[in-house]
DSSP file (Angstrom, degrees, kcal/mol; ACC not computed):
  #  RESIDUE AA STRUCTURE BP1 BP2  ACC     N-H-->O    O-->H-N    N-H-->O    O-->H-N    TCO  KAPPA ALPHA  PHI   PSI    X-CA   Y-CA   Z-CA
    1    1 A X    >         0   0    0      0, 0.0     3,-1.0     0, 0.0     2,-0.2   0.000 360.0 360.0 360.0 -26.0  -34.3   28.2   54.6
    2    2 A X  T 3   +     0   0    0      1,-0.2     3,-0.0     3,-0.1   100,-0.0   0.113 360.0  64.4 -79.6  33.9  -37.4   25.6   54.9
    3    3 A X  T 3  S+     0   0    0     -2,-0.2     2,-0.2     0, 0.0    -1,-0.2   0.613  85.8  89.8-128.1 -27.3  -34.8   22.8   55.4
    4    4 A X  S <  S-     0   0    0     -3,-1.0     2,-1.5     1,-0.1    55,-0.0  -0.410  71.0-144.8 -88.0 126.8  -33.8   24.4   58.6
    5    5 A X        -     0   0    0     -2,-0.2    55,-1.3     1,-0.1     2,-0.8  -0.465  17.7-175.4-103.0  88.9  -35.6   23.3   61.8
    6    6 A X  E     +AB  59 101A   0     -2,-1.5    95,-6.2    95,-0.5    53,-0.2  -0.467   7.8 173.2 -63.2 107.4  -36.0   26.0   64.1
    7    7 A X  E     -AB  58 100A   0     51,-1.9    51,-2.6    -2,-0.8     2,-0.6  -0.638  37.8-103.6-113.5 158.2  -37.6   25.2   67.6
    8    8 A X  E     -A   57   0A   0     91,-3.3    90,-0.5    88,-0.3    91,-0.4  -0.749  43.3-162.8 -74.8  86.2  -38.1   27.2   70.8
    9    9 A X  E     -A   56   0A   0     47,-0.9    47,-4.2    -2,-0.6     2,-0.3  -0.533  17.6-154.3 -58.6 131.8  -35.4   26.1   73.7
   10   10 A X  E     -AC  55  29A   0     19,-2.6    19,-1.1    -2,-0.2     2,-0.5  -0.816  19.4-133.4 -91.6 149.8  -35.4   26.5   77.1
   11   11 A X  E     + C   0  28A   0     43,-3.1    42,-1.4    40,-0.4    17,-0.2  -0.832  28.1 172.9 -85.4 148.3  -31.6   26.6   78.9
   12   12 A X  E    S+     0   0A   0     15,-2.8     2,-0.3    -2,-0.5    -1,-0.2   0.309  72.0   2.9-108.7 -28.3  -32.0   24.2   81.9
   13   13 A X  E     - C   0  27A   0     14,-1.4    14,-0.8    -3,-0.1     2,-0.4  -0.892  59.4-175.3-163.5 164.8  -28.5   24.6   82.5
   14   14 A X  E     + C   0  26A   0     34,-0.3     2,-0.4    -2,-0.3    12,-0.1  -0.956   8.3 174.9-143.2 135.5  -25.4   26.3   81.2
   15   15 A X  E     - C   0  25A   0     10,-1.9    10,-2.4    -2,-0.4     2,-0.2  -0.980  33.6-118.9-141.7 135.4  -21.6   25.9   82.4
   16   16 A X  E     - C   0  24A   0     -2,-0.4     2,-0.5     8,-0.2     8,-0.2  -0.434  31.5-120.7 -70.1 133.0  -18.4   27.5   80.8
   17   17 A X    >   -     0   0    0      6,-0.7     3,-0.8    -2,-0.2     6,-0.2  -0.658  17.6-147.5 -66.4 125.3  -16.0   24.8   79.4
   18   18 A X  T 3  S+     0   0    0     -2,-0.5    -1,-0.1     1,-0.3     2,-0.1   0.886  94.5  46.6 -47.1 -69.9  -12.8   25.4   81.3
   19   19 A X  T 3  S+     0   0    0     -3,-0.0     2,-0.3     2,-0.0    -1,-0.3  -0.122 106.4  72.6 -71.5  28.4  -10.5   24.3   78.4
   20   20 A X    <   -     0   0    0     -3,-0.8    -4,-0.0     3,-0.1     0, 0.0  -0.944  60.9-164.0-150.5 143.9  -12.4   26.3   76.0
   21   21 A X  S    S+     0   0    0     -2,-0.3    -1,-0.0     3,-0.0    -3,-0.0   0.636  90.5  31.5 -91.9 -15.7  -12.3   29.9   75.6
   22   22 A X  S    S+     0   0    0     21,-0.1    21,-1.5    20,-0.1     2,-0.2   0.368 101.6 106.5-123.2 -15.7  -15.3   30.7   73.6
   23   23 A X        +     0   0    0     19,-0.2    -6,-0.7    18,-0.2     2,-0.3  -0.460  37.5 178.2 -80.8 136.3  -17.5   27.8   74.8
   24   24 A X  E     -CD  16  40A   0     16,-1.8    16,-1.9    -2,-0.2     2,-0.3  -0.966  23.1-137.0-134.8 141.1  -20.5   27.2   77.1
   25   25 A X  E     -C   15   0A   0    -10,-2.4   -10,-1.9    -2,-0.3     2,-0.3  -0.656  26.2-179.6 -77.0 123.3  -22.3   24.0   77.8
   26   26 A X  E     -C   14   0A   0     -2,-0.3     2,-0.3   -12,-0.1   -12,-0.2  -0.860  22.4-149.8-118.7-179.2  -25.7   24.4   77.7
   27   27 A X  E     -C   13   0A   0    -14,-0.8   -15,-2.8    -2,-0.3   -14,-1.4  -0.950  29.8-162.5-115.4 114.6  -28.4   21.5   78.3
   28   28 A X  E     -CE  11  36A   0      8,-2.2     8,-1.5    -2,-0.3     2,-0.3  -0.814  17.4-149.0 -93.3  93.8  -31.6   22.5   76.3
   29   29 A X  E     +C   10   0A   0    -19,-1.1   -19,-2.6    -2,-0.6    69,-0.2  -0.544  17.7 171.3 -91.7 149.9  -35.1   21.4   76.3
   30   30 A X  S    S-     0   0    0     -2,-0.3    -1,-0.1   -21,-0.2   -21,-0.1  -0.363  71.0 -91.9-129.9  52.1  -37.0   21.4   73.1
   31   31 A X  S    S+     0   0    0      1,-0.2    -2,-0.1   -23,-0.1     2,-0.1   0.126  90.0 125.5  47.9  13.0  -39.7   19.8   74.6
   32   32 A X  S    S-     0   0    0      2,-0.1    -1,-0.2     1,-0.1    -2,-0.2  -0.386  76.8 -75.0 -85.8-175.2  -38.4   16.1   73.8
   33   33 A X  S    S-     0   0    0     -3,-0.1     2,-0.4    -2,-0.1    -1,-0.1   0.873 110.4  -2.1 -65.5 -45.9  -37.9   13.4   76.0
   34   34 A X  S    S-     0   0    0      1,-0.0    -2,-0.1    -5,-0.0    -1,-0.1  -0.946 101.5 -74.5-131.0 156.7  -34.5   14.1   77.9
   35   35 A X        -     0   0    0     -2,-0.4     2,-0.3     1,-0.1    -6,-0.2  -0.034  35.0-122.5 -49.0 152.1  -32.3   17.7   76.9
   36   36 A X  B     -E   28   0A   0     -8,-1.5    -8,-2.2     2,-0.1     2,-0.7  -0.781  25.1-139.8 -89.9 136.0  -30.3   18.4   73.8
   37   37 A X        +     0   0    0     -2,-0.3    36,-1.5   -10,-0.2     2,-0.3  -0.907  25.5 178.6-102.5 119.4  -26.5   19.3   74.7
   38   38 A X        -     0   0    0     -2,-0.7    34,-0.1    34,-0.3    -2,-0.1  -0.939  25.8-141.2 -90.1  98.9  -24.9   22.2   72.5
   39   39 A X        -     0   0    0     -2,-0.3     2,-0.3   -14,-0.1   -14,-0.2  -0.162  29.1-174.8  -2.7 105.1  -21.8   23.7   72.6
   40   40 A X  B     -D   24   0A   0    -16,-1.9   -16,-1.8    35,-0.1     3,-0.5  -0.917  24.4-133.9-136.4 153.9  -22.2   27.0   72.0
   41   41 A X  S    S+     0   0    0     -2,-0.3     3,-0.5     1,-0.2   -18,-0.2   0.217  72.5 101.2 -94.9  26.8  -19.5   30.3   71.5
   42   42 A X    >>  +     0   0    0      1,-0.2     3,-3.0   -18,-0.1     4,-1.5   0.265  32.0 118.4 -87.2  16.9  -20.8   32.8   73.4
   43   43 A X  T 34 S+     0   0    0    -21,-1.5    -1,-0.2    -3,-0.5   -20,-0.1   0.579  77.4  52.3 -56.2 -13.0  -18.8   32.8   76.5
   44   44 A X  T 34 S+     0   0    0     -3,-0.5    -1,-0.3   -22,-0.2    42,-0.2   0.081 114.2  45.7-106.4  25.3  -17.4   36.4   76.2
   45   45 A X  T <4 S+     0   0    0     -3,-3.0     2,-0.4     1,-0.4    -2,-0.2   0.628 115.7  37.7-117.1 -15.2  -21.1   37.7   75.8
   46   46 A X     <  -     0   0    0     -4,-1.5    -1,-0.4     3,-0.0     2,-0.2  -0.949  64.7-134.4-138.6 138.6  -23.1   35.6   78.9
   47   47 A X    >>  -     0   0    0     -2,-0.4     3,-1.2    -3,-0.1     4,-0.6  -0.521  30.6-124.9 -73.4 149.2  -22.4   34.5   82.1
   48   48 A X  H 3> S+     0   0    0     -2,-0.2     4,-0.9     1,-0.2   -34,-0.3   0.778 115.4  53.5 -72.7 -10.8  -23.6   30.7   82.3
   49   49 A X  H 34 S+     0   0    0      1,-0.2    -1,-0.2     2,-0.2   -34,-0.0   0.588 101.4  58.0 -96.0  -4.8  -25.8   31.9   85.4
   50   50 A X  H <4 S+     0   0    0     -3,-1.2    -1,-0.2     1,-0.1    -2,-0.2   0.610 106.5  49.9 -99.7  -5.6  -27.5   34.8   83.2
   51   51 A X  H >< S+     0   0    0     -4,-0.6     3,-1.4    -3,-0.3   -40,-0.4   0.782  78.5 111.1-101.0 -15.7  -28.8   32.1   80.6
   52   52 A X  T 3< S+     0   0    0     -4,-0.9   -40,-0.1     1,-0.2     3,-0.1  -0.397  95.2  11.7 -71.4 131.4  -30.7   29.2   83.1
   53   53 A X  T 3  S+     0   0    0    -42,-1.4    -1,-0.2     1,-0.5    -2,-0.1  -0.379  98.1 128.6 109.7 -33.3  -34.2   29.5   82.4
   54   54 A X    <   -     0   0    0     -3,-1.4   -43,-3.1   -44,-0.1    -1,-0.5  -0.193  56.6-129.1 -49.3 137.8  -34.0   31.8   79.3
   55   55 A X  E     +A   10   0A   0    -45,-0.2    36,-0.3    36,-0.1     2,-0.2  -0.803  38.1 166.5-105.7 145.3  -35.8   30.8   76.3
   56   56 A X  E     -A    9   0A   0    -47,-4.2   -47,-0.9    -2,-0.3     2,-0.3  -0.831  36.0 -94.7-140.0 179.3  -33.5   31.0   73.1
   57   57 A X  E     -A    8   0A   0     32,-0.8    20,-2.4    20,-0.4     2,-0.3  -0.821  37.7-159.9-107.9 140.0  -33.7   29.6   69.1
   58   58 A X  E     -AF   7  76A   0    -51,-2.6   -51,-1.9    -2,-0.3     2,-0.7  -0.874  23.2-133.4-129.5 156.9  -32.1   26.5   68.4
   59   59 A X  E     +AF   6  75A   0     16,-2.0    16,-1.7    -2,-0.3   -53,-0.2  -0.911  39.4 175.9 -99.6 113.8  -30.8   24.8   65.0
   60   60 A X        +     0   0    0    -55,-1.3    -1,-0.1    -2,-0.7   -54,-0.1  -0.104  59.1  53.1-121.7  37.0  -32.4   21.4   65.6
   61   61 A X  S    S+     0   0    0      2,-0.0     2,-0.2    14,-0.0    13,-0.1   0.182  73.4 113.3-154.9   6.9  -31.9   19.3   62.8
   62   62 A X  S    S-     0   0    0    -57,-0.2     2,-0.6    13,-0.1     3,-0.1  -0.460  78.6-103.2 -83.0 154.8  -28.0   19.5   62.4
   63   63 A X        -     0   0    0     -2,-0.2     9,-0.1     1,-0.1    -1,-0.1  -0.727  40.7 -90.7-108.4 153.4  -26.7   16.2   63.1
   64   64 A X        -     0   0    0     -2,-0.6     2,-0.5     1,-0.1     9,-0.2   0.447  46.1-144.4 -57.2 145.6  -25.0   15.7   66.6
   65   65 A X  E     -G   72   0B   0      7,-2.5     7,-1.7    -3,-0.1     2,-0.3  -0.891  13.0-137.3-148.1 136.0  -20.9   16.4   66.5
   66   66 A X  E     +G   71   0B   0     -2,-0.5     5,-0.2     5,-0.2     2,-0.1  -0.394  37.3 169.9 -83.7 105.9  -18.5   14.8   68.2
   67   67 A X        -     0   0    0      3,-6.3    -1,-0.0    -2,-0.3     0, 0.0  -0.438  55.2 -94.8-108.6-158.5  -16.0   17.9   69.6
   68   68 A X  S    S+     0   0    0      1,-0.2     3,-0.1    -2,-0.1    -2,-0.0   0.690 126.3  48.4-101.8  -5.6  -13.2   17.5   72.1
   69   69 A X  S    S-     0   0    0      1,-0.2     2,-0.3   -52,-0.0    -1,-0.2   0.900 124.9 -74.8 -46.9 -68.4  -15.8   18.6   74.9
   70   70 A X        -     0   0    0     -5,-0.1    -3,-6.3     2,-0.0     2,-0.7  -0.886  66.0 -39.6-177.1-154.8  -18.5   16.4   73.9
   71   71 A X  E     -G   66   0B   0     -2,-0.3     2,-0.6    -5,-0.2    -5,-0.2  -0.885  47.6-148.1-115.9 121.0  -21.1   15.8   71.5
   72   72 A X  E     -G   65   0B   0     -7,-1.7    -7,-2.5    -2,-0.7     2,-0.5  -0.846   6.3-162.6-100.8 121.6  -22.8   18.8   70.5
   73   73 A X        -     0   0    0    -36,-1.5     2,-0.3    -2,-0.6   -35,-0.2  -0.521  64.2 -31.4-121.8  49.6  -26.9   18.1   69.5
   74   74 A X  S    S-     0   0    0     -2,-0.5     2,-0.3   -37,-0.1   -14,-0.2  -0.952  73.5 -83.4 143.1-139.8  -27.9   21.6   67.4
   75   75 A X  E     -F   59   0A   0    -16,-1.7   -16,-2.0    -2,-0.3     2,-0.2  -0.938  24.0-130.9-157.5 146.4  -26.9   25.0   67.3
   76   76 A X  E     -F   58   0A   0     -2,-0.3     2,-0.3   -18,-0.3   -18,-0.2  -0.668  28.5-138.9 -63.5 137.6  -28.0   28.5   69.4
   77   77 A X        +     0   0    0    -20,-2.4    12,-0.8    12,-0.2   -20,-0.4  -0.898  29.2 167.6-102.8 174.2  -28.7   31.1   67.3
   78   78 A X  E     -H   88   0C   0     -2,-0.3    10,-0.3    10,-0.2     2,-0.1  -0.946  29.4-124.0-163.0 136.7  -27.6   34.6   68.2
   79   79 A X  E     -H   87   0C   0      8,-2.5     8,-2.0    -2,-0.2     2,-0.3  -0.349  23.5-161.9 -86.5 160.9  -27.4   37.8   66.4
   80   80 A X  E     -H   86   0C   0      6,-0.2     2,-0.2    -2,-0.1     6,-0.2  -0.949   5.7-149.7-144.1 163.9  -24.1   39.8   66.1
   81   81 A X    >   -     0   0    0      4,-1.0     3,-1.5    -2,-0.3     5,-0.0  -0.408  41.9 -87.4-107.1-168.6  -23.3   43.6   65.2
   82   82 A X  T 3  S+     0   0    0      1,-0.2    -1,-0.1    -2,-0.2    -2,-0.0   0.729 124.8  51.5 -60.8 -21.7  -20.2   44.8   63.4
   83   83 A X  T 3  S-     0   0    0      2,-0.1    -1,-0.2     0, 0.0    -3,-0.0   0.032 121.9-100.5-128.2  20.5  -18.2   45.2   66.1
   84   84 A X    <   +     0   0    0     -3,-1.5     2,-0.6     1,-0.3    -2,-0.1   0.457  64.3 152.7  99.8   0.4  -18.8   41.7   67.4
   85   85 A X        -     0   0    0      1,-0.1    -4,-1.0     2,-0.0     2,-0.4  -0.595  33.6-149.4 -77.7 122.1  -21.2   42.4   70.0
   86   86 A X  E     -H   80   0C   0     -2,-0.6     2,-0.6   -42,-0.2    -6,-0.2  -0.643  15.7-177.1-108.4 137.2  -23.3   39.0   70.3
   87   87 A X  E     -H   79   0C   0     -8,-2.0    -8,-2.5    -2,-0.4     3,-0.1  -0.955  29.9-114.9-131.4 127.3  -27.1   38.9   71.4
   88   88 A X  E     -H   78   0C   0     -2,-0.6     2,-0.5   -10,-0.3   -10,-0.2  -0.084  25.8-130.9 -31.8 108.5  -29.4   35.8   72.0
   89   89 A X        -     0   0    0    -12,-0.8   -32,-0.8   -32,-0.2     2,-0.4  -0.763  35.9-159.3 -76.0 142.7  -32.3   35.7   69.4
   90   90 A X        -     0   0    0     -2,-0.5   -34,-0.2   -34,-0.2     3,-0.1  -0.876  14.8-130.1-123.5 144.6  -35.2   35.2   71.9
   91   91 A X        -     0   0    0     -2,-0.4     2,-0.2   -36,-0.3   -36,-0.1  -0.191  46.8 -86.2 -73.2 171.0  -38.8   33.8   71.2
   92   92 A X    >   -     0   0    0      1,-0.1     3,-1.3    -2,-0.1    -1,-0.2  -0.514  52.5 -98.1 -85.7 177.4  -41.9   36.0   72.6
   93   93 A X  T 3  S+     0   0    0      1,-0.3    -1,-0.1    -2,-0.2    -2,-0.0   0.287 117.2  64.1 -42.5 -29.2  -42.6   35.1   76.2
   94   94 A X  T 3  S+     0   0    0      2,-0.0    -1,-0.3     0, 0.0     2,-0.2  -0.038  77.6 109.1-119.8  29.6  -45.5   32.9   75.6
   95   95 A X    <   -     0   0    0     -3,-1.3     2,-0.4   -86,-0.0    -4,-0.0  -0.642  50.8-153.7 -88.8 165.2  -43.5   29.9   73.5
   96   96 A X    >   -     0   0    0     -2,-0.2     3,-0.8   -66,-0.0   -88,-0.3  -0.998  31.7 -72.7-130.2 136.3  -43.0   27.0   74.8
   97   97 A X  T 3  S+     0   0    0     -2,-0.4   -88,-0.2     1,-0.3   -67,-0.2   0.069 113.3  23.5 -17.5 120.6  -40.2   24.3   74.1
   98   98 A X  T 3  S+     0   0    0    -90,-0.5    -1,-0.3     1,-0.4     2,-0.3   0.295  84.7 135.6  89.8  -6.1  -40.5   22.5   70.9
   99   99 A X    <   -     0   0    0     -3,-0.8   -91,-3.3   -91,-0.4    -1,-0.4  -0.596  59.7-105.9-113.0 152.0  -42.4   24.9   69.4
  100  100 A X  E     -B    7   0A   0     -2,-0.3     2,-0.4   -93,-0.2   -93,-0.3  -0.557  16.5-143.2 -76.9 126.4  -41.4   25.8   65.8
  101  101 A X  E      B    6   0A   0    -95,-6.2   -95,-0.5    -2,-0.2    -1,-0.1  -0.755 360.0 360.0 -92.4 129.4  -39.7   28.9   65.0
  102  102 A X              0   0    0     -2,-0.4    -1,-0.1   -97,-0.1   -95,-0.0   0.227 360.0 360.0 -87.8 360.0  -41.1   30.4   61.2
């Protein structure tokens, strides 16, 4: 678990992939110089217009992979129940991008 670099993201923007059924594009800051993009499977739980601005937890230290979208730079996490229902692990209110999740 220490190996894993968890940071605070903000979405700055998020659009559903077209070809994709399960996909959304987000652009993420985690407070470095220009946004991370990640490819993320939540498209049947969020509209892309309910996540700009929301702060979410990001896997920041997987390295970047080339899908047939794009190149995907980390990971969303998101919790899920038995029966598939997916929810956004969220930071408290007062993180700011970059900031290390423990």
């Amino acid at each position: 678990f220490n190996k894993i670099d968890l940071r605070v993201a903000r979405v700055i923007q998020a659009e559903a992939v077209e070809e994709a059924d399960k996909l959304l594009k987000l652009q993420l800051d985690i407070g470095e110089s220009k946004p991370r993009q990640v490819f993320a499977g939540i498209k049947s739980a969020f509209k892309p217009e309910e996540l700009e601005g929301r702060l979410v937890v990001m896997v920041a230290n997987l390295e970047p992979r080339k899908m047939r979208f794009g190149l995907s730079e980390g990971m969303v996490v998101v919790a899920s129940n038995p029966s598939g229902t997916i929810q956004l692990v969220e930071p408290a209110k007062e993180a700011k991008p970059g900031d290390r999740v423990k």
